[in-house]
C-alpha positions, 0 to 999 in steps of 0.5 A, a space after each residue: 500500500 502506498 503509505 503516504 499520509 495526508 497533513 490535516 493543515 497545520 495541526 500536526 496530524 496526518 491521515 491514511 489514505 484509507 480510513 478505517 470505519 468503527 461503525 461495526 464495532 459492536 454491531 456486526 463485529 464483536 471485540 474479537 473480530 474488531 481487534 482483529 480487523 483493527 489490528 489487520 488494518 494498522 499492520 497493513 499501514 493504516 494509522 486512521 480509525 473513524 468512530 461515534 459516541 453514537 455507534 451503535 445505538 440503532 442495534 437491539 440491546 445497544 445504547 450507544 458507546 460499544 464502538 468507542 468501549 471496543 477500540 479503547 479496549 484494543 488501545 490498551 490492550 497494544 499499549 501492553 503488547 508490542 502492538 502501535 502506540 497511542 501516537 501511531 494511530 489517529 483517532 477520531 470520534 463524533 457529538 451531536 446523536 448520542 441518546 444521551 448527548 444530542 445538539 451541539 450545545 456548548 456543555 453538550 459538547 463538553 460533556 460528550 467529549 469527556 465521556 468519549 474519552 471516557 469510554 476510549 480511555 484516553 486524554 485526548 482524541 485526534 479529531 473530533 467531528 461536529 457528526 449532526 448539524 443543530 441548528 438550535 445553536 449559532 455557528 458561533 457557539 459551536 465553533 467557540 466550544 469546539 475551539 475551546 476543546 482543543 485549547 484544553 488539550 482534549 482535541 487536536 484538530 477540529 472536523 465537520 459532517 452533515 452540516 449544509 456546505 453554507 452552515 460549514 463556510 460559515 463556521 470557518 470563517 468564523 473561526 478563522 476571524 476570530 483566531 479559533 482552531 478552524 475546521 481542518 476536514 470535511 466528512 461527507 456521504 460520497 460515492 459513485 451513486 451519491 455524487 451531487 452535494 458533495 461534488 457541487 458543494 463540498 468539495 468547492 469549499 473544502 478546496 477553499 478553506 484548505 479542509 482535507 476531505 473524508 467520505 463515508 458509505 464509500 461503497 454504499 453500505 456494500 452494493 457497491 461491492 456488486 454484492 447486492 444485484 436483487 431483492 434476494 440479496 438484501 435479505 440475506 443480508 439484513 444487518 447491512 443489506 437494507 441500506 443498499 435497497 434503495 440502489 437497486 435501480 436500473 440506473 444503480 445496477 448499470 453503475 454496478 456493471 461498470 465497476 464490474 467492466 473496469 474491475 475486469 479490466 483493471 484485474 481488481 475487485 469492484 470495491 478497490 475500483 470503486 474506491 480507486 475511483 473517489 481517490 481519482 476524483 480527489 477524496 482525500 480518505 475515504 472512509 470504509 468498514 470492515 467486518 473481517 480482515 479479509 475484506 481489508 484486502 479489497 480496500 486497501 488494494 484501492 490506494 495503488 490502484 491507478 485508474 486512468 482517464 478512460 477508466 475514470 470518464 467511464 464510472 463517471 458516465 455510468 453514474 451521470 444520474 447520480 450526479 
C-alpha cells in the first residue's frame, strides 16, 4: 500500500489514505473480530480509525458507546503488547446523536467529549467531528466550544459532517476571524451513486478553506461491492443489506456493471475500483468498514490502484444520474 499520509493543515496530524470505519464495532463485529480487523488494518499501514459516541445505538440491546468501549479496549490492550502506540494511530470520534448527548450545545459538547474519552480511555482524541448539524445553536457557539476543546488539550484538530456546505463556510470563517482552531476536514456521504452535494458543494469549499476531505458509505453500505444485484440479496443480508435497497435501480445496477467492466479490466475487485475511483476524483480518505480482515484486502488494494482517464470518464458516465 502506498503509505503516504495526508497533513490535516497545520495541526500536526496526518491521515491514511484509507480510513478505517468503527461503525461495526459492536454491531456486526464483536471485540474479537474488531481487534482483529483493527489490528489487520494498522499492520497493513493504516494509522486512521473513524468512530461515534453514537455507534451503535440503532442495534437491539445497544445504547450507544460499544464502538468507542471496543477500540479503547484494543488501545490498551497494544499499549501492553508490542502492538502501535497511542501516537501511531489517529483517532477520531463524533457529538451531536448520542441518546444521551444530542445538539451541539456548548456543555453538550463538553460533556460528550469527556465521556468519549471516557469510554476510549484516553486524554485526548485526534479529531473530533461536529457528526449532526443543530441548528438550535449559532455557528458561533459551536465553533467557540469546539475551539475551546482543543485549547484544553482534549482535541487536536477540529472536523465537520452533515452540516449544509453554507452552515460549514460559515463556521470557518468564523473561526478563522476570530483566531479559533478552524475546521481542518470535511466528512461527507460520497460515492459513485451519491455524487451531487458533495461534488457541487463540498468539495468547492473544502478546496477553499484548505479542509482535507473524508467520505463515508464509500461503497454504499456494500452494493457497491456488486454484492447486492436483487431483492434476494438484501435479505440475506439484513444487518447491512437494507441500506443498499434503495440502489437497486436500473440506473444503480448499470453503475454496478461498470465497476464490474473496469474491475475486469483493471484485474481488481469492484470495491478497490470503486474506491480507486473517489481517490481519482480527489477524496482525500475515504472512509470504509470492515467486518473481517479479509475484506481489508479489497480496500486497501484501492490506494495503488491507478485508474486512468478512460477508466475514470467511464464510472463517471455510468453514474451521470447520480450526479
Amino acid at each position: 500500500m502506498d503509505n503516504g499520509k495526508i497533513a490535516l493543515g497545520a495541526t500536526g496530524v496526518e491521515i491514511a489514505r484509507l480510513t478505517l470505519g468503527g461503525n461495526t464495532f459492536g454491531w456486526t463485529s464483536g471485540p474479537e473480530e474488531s481487534f482483529e480487523v483493527l489490528d489487520a488494518y494498522v499492520a497493513a499501514g493504516g494509522n486512521s480509525v473513524d468512530t461515534a459516541d453514537v455507534y451503535s445505538a440503532w442495534a437491539p440491546g445497544n445504547s450507544g458507546g460499544e464502538s468507542e468501549k471496543i477500540l479503547g479496549r484494543w488501545l490498551a490492550a497494544r499499549a501492553r503488547t508490542s502492538g502501535p502506540g497511542r501516537d501511531e494511530v489517529v483517532i477520531a470520534t463524533k457529538v451531536g446523536v448520542h441518546p444521551e448527548f444530542r445538539g451541539l450545545s456548548p456543555e453538550n459538547v463538553a460533556a460528550a467529549c469527556d465521556a468519549s474519552l471516557k469510554r476510549l480511555g484516553l486524554d485526548h482524541v485526534d479529531l473530533y467531528f461536529a457528526h449532526f448539524d443543530d441548528d438550535s445553536q449559532p455557528v458561533s457557539a459551536m465553533a467557540e466550544a469546539f475551539s475551546a476543546l482543543v485549547d484544553a488539550g482534549k482535541v487536536r484538530a477540529v472536523g465537520l459532517s452533515n452540516l449544509t456546505a453554507e452552515r460549514m463556510r460559515e463556521w470557518a470563517d468564523y473561526a478563522r476571524d476570530h483566531s479559533l482552531a478552524a475546521p481542518a476536514i470535511l466528512q461527507q456521504h460520497y460515492n459513485l451513486v451519491e455524487r451531487k452535494a458533495f461534488e457541487g458543494e463540498y468539495m468547492p469549499l473544502a478546496a477553499q478553506f484548505g479542509m482535507v476531505t473524508e467520505s463515508y458509505y464509500a461503497l454504499a453500505s456494500g452494493f457497491l461491492t456488486g454484492k447486492y444485484r436483487s431483492a434476494g440479496d438484501i435479505a440475506a443480508n439484513a444487518a447491512r443489506g437494507e441500506a443498499a435497497q434503495r440502489y437497486l435501480t436500473p440506473e444503480g445496477l448499470a453503475v454496478v456493471d461498470a465497476l464490474a467492466d473496469v474491475a475486469g479490466a483493471a484485474g481488481a475487485s469492484p470495491a478497490s475500483v470503486a474506491i480507486a475511483w473517489q481517490l481519482a476524483k480527489g477524496v482525500g480518505s475515504p472512509v470504509a468498514s470492515a467486518r473481517v480482515p479479509s475484506q481489508l484486502v479489497a480496500l486497501f488494494a484501492a490506494i495503488d490502484l491507478k485508474l486512468d482517464a478512460e477508466q475514470v470518464a467511464a464510472l463517471d458516465a455510468a453514474s451521470a444520474p447520480f450526479a
